[in-house]
N, C-alpha and C positions, 0 to 999 in steps of 0.2 A: 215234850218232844218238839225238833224240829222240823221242816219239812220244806223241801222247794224241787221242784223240777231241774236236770240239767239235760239239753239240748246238741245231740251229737249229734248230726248230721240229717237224716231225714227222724234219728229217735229218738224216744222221749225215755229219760229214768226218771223216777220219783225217787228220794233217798229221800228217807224217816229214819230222824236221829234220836238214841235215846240219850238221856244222862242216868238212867235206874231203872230195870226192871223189877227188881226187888220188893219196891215199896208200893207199888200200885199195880197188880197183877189182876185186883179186881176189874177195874176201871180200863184196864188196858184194851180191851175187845170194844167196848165205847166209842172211846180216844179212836181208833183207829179207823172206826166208821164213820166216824166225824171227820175226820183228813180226809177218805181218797174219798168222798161225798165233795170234795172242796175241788176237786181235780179233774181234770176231763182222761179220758183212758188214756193209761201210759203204756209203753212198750214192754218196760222193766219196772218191778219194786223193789227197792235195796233200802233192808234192812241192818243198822250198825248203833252196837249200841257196847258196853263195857265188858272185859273178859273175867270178869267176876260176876256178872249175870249169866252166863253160858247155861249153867246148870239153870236153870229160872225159866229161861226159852225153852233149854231141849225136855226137862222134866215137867214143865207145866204148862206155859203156854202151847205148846205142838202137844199138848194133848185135851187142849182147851176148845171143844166143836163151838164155839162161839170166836173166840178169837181167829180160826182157820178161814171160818164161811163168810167172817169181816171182811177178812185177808184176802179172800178171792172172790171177790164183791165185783172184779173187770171179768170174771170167766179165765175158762184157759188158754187164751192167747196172749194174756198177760203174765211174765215169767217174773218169779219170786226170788231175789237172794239174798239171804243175809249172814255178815260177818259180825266180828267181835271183834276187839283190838286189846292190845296189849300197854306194859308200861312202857313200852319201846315204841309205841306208836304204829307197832304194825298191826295189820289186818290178817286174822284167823278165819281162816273160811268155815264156816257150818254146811252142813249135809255135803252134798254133789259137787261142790266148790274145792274140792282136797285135793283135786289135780293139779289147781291153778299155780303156774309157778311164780316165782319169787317179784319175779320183773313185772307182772302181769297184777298181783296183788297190789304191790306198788305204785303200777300207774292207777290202777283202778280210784285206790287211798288219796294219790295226788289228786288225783282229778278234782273228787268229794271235795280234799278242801278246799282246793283252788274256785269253786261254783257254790259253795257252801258258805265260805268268808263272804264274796262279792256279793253273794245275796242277805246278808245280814249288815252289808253296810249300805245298802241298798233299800231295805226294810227298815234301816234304825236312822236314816238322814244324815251318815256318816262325815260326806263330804258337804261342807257350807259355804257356800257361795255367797261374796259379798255381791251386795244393790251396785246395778250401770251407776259408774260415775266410782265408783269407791273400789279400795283393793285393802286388805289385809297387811299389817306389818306380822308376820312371824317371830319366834323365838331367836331366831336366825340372823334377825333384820331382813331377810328376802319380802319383797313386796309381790303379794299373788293375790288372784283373786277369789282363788278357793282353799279353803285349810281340811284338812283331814281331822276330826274330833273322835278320835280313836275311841275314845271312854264312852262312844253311845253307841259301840260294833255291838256289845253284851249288854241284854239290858234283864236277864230272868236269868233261874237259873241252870236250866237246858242251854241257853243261847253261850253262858260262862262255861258250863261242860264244852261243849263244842268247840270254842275256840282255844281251849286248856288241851283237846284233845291234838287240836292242830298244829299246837308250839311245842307237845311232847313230840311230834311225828319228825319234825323238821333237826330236833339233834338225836343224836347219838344214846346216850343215857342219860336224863337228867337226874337222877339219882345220884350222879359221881359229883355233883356240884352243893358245896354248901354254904356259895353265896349268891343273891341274885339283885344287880344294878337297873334300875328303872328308871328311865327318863323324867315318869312325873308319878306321881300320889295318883292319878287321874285311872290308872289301868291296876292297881292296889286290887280292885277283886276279882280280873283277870288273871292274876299271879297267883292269888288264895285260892282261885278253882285249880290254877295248876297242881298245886299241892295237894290239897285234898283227892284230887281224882288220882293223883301218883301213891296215896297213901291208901284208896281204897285196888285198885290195881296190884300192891306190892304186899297183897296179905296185910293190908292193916298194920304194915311196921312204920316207925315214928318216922315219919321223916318230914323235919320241920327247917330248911333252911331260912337263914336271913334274907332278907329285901331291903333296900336302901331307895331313896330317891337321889338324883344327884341333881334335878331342878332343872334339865333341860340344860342349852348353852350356858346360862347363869351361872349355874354350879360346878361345872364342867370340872373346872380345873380345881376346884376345892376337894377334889374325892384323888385317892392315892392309894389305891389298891396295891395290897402287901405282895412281895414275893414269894412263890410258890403257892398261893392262895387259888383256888380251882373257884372259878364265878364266872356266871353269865352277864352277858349286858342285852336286854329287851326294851328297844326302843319303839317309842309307842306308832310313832309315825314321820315319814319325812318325804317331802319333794322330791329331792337328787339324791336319798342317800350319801349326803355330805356326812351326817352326825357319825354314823357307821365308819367312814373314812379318816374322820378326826380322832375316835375313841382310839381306830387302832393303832394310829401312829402317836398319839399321846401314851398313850397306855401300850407300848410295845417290847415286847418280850412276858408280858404280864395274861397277855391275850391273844387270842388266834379269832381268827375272820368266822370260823365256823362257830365263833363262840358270842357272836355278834348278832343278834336279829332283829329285824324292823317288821312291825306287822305289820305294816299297812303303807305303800307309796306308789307314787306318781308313774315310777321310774323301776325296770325291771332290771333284776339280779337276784344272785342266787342267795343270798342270804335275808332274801324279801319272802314271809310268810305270803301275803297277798298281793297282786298288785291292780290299782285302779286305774279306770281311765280319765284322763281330766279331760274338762271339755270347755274348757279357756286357755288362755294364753297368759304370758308373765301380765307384768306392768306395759298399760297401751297408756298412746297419747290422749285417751279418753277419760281417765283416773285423774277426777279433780280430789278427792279426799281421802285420807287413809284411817285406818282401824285398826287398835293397838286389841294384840293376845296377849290378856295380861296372866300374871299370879303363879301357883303351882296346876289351874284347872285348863289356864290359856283360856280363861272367859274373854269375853268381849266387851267392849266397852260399848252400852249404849244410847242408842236416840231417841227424842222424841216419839210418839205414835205420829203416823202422819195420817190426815183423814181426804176421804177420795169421795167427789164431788159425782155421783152419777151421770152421764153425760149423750148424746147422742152417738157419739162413738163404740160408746159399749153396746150398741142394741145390733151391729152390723150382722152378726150372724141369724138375727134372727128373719132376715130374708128367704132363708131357705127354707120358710114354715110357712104351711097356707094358713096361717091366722086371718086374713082377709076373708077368705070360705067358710072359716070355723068358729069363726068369733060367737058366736051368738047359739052354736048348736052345744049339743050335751058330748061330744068327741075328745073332749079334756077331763082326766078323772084326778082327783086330787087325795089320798089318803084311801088307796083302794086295791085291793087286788089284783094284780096282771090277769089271771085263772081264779074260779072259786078253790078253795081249798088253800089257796097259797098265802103268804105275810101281804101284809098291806105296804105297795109302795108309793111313797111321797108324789110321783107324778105318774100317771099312765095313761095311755089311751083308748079309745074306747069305738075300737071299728063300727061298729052295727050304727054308731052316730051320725057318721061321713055326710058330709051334703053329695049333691047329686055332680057339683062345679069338679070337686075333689075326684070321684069318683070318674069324669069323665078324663080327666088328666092323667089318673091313674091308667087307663085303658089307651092313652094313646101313647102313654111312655111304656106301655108293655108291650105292644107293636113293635114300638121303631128297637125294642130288645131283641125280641125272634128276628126280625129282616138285616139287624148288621150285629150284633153282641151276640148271640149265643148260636153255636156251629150248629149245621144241618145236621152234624152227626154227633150230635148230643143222641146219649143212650138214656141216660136217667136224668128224674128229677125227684132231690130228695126232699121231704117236707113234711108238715105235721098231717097227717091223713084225717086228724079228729077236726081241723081246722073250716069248718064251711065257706070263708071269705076265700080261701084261695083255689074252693073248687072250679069258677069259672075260668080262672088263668092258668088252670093246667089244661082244661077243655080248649081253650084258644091253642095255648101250643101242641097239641095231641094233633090237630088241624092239620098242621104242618109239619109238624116231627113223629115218628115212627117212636114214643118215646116209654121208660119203665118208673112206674112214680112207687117209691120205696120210704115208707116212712122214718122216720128219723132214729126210733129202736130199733130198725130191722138191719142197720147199715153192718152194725159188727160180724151178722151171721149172715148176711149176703155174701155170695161168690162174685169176686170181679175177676179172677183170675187174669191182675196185671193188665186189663184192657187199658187203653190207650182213648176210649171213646171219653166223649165231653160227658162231666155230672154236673146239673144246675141243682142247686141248693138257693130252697125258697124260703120265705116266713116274711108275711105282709108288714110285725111288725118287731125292730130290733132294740135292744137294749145296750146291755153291757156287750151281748156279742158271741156271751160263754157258749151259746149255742151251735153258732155256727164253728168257733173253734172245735170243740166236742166232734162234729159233725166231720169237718176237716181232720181232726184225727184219726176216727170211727174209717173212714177213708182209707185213710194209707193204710193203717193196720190190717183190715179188709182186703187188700191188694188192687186195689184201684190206683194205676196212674196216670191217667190222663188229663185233662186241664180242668179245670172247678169254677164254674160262675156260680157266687154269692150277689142274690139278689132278695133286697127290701125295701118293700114301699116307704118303710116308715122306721127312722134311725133315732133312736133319743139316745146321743153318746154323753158319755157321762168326764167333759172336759177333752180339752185339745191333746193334751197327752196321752189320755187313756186311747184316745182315735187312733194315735199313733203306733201306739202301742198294739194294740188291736191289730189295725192293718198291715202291719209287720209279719204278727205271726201266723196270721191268714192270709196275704198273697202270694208268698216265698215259696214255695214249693220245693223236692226235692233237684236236685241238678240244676237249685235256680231257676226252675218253671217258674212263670210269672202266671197266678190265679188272677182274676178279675172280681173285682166288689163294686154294683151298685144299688146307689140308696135312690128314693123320687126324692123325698122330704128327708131332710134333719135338722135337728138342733139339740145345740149345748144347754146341756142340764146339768144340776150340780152332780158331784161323785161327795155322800156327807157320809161320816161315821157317825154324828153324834145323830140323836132320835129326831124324827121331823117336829116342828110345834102340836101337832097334832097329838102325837105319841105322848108328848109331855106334858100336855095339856090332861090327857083323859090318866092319865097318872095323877096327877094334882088335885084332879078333883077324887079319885078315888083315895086320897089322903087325906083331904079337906072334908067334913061335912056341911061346912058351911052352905055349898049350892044345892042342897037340900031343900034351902029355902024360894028355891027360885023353880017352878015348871018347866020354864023354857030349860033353864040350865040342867037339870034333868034330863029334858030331853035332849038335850045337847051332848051330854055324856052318855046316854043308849046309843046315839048317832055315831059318835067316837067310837063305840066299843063296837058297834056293828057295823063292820068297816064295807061289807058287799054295797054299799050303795057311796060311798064315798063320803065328800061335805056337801051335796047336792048345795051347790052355790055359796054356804055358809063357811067361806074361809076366815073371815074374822068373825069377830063378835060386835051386832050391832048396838050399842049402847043405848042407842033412843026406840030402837023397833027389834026388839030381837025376830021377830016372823022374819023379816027383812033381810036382804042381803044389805051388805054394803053396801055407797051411795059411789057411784062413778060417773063421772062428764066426758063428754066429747072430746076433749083436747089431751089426748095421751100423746106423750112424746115418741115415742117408739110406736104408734100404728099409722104407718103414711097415707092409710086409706079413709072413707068418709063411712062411720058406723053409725046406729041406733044405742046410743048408751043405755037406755032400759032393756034393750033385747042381749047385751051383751053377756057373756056367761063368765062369771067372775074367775072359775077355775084358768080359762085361758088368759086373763090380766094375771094370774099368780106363773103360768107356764112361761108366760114373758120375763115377767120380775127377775122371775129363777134363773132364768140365761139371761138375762141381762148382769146379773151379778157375778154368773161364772165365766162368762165371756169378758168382764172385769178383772175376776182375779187371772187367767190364762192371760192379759197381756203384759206379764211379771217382764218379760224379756225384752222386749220392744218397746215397753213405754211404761219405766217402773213408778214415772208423775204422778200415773195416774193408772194403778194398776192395786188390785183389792186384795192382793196376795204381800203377805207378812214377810218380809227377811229372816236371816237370824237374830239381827240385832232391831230391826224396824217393827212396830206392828201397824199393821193396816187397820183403820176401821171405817166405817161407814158415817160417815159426817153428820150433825146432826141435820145440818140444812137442809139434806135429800129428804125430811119430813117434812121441809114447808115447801121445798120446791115442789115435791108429789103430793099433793097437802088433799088429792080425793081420799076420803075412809079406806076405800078397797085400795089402794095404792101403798098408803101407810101400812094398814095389815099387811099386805103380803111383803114391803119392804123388811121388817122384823121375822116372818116367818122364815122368808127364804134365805134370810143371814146367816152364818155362821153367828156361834155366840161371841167368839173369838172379835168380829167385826162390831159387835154391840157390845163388848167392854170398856167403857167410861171412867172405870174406877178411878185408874191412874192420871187424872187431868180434872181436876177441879172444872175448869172454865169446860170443856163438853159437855162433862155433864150438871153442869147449871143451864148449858146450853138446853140439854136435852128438857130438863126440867121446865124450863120457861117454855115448848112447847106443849110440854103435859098443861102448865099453868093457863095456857090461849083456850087448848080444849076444855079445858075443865067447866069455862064463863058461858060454852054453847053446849054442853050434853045434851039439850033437849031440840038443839039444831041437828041441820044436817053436817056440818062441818066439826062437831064434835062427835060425832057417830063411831070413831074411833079411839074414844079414853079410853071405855074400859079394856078393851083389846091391848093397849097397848100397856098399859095396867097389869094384866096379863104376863105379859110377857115379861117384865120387870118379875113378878113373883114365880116363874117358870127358871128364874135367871137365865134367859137367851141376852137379856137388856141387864147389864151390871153399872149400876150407878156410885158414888162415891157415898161416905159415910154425911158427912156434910151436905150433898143433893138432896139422901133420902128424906133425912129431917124435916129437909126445906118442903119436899112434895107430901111428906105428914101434915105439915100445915096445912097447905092447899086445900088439901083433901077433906079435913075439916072445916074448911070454912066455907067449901058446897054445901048450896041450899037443900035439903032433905026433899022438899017439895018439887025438885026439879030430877030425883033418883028413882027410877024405877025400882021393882026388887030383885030384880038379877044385876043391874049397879051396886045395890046394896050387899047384895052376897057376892058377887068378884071384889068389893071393900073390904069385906070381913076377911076372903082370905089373902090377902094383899096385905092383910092388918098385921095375921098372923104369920107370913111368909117375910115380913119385910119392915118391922116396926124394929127402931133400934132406942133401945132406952138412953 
């Protein structure tokens, strides 16, 4: 299934797409509790799935009390509808829906697709923007700096239902057609979903038409569609809808406009399945180089990796973090639950830690909040009631405001009956945000509308977009109310899919038995797997002292202030590290020199130099931790990674120093593949490896070698 929100004015729908109910009827009650778990409460659920599952829904699931009780997992203020659709594309309403007239079904269906497309090319990186300085040549010859890569709208195959469902909707009968012209080989399994799903729609009768490619402009004029020959032409995507323009004045009396469709463009008309919004402009006088679409995929011709030099300009955001107050206390958590009970997240904080410096700042930025930011006639404030750090700053404002504090479950079945009074929504500390959106929902649904201050002490947003993103759909209010959000503290942290090193790490060893042979490393992996206490200081691995934390000095480049380097708390050198490299990659736009975020055709990676320029233990650790692996691929360049190699080779001559306190760790991370070196490098650093002195390896050296041996020896 697929699933996205679309956004009507002050409501929310959820529309859950199926491509089969048929085949997974078990799973289906699951599946479903697993999406609206993903969702903050919506208005509307709209359910649409094929008109050959009809009987599937009404015979089994609506009699399925597991599938129902999923289904209404929001309560009853959340309304349920779902349709079915036909080989025509239209939409069949199920239960209570049978009133709905014709016009009314259809906008509904338009709509679907038209929020349904946009968010799958929006999810699959549809549109590719070339790097400041470069623009695209197209098929066309038009020079732009974004292309539309149509063939990455459907990448499963729900997503190929889906968008099969949305090019039967837009003609007439495709049934009557038994030829179909395609711009490229590129959309070939968008067209086999069409078929398939019109075969399983039509009872299962054969209907197998031809597909042709005609190669984009290339081939254009090589194709000569027969007279009286009934054929579609689906072109995959285009700027101006030129290609549309051209097919049908070449091919005229052969073809009619409504037999013409572009999935995917720039530029709106009626024979446009979707349309996007660009957000550049043609060819500027800025575009020193271009980049040819070549072949029948319209791949790209590529560059070089370019590597990005860490610098004092990436650390700017990290002004907005009392690191100066915190440096040395335990308020940085690394590999640790937000709440007991909950996954372990790569960064958190850790209230109950707070110096006293912190704490007084706190207290005078929540002052000057009641006296000019939040109305006297503020009625509620909503917040988590189990929370003890925020009982004193409701006690402050209770002072002053006549006020009702409602916890953050209670908002749905609270009565605001439309009140107009001010809600302050609290939580000392913020993440991704999903909370306070939830809450802002819980809201309006509730019938509260008056103005909403969002306030927290403590922001960890996860990248400059997501901020964006976030703030968007929490300040907006309905009629264009403008809500209020603020933060004391934030800073940028990474937003990662893949697993943190930590994850991967206690994976590895539960693969490996090699660290069996080691105590420390033992305990190091109960450590990992018992995640309520975090890495208590142990974000790498100390090669020469495992008890040890890593070795860190005085001269960090990104803290302007004067610290105690032995008192320092290594988690908050990793909380830096971490925004320092995401505050790297978010400056793609503005300074792509030196920006840590990949192109299409460029990859980014992380230099190896930034290991002797930050050449403390604890500094190299977390440089590799907090990488993307993406940024630690070497493979494809000899000369980085001999680069890198030759750094491994410096430490290897001092493991029993302080300045080699970082092999194994990084050692590590090579056999975790976060760190991908070339076939050639590895060889060379097998050597190395063997020609340390045994007398100079402890036995947890010895066993992160063995599995390094095993992880990473190539014959």
């Amino acid at each position: 299934m697929i699933h996205f929100e679309i956004f009507n004015s002050s409501n929310v729908n959820l529309i859950i797409f199926f491509s089969s109910l048929k085949n997974d009827t078990e799973n289906l009650p699951g599946n479903i509790e697993a999406v609206l778990e993903k969702y903050h409460r919506p208005d509307k659920i709209v359910l649409i799935f094929p008109d050959c599952d009809r009987d599937t829904y009404n015979l089994e699931l609506l009699k399925s009390k597991e599938f129902i009780n999923n289904l209404n997992r929001y309560g009853p203020s959340v309304n349920i509808e779902a349709f079915s659709f036909n080989k025509l594309g239209e939409f069949l309403p199920i239960g209570d829906l049978n009133e709905s007239s014709e016009i009314e079904l259809i906008n509904i269906r338009n709509n679907i697709v038209e929020h349904g497309l946009s968010y799958l090319a929006e999810k699959n990186s549809v549109i590719e923007k070339s790097p400041p300085g470069s623009a695209f040549i197209k098929p066309s010859q038009d020079k732009k700096t974004e292309f539309i890569a149509t063939h990455r709208l459907a990448q499963t195959d729900t997503e190929c239902c889906f968008v099969a469902f949305c090019i039967i909707s837009k003609f007439k009968n495709i049934l009557d057609y038994q030829k179909i012209y395609i711009d490229t080989s590129a959309i070939s399994h968008i067209i086999l979903s069409v078929i398939n799903l019109l075969n399983r729609l039509n009872d299962n009768t054969d209907y197998f038409p031809t597909f042709e490619s005609y190669h984009s402009y290339s081939g254009l004029d090589c194709i000569t569609p027969k007279f009286g020959q009934k054929f579609l032409v689906i072109i995959s995507a285009s700027s101006s809808n030129n290609m549309a323009s051209k097919i049908e004045k070449l091919w005229a009396g052969k073809v009619n406009s409504n037999e013409i469709l572009t999935l995917l463009s720039f530029k709106i008309a009626e024979n446009v399945l979707c349309h996007l919004n660009s957000k550049s402009s043609s060819q500027t006088a800025t575009v020193e180089r271009f980049v040819k679409r070549v072949d029948e995929y319209f791949t790209i011709e590529n560059s070089k990796p370019k590597t990005i030099l860490i610098k004092k300009i990436h650390g700017k955001e990290i002004r907005n973090w009392p690191f100066k107050s915190l440096y040395n206390s335990h308020s940085h958590s690394c590999n640790k639950p937000k709440k007991p009970g909950l996954v372990e997240s790569e960064v958190s904080l850790n209230l109950t830690e707070l110096s006293d410096g912190v704490l007084e700042n706190i207290d005078e930025w929540w002052s000057e909040l009641i006296d000019w930011h939040i109305p006297i006639t503020t009625k509620y404030i909503i917040t988590d009631k189990t929370d003890p750090f925020t009982t004193k700053y409701i006690e402050k404002i209770e002072k002053k405001i006549n006020i009702k504090v409602i916890d953050f479950n209670e908002i749905i079945d609270s009565r605001f009956n439309n009140t107009k009074k001010a809600a302050l929504i609290l939580l000392p500390a913020l993440g991704s945000g999903d909370q306070f959106i939830s809450a802002n929902r819980d809201l309006r649904l509730a019938g509260h509308d008056g103005i909403r201050i969002f306030v927290t002490f403590f922001h960890l947003y996860r990248s400059k977009s997501s901020l964006e993103i976030f703030k968007k759909s929490l300040l907006f209010g309905p009629e264009f109310a403008k809500y209020k959000f603020f933060a004391k503290f934030s800073l940028n942290v990474p937003s990662r899919i893949e697993k943190s090193s930590w994850e991967l790490e206690k994976s590895l060893y539960e693969k490996e038995a090699s660290y069996q042979d080691s105590d420390e490393l033992q305990r190091r992996y109960e450590q990992l797997s018992s995640v309520q206490n975090g890495v208590l200081g142990k974000v790498g691995i100390n090669g020469r002292d495992f008890k040890k934390n890593l070795s860190f000095t005085r001269h960090f480049a990104f803290w302007d202030f004067k610290y105690d380097a032995n008192e320092v708390a290594p988690e908050a050198v990793y909380f830096t590290v971490s925004s320092v490299l995401q505050s790297a990659r978010d400056d793609f736009e503005n300074d792509f020199e030196n920006s840590l975020e990949s192109s299409p055709h460029q990859q980014a990676l992380l230099s190896p130099e930034n290991f002797v320029r930050f050449n403390d233990p604890l500094l190299q650790s977390c440089l590799w931790r907090a990488a993307k692996s993406s940024e630690l691929d070497y493979s494809s360049d000899e000369n980085l990674s001999d680069d890198f190699v030759s750094i491994l080779e410096r430490l290897s001559r001092a493991i029993d120093k302080e300045r080699g306190e970082a092999f194994s760790d990084l050692l590590l991370g090579i056999a975790l593949r976060k760190i991908t070196l070339s076939v050639k490098a590895l060889k060379r650093l097998e050597k190395i490896i063997e020609e340390i002195s045994h007398d100079k390896m402890s036995r947890e050296i010895q066993a992160i070698l063995k599995i390094f041996k095993i992880e990473c020896t190539h014959s």
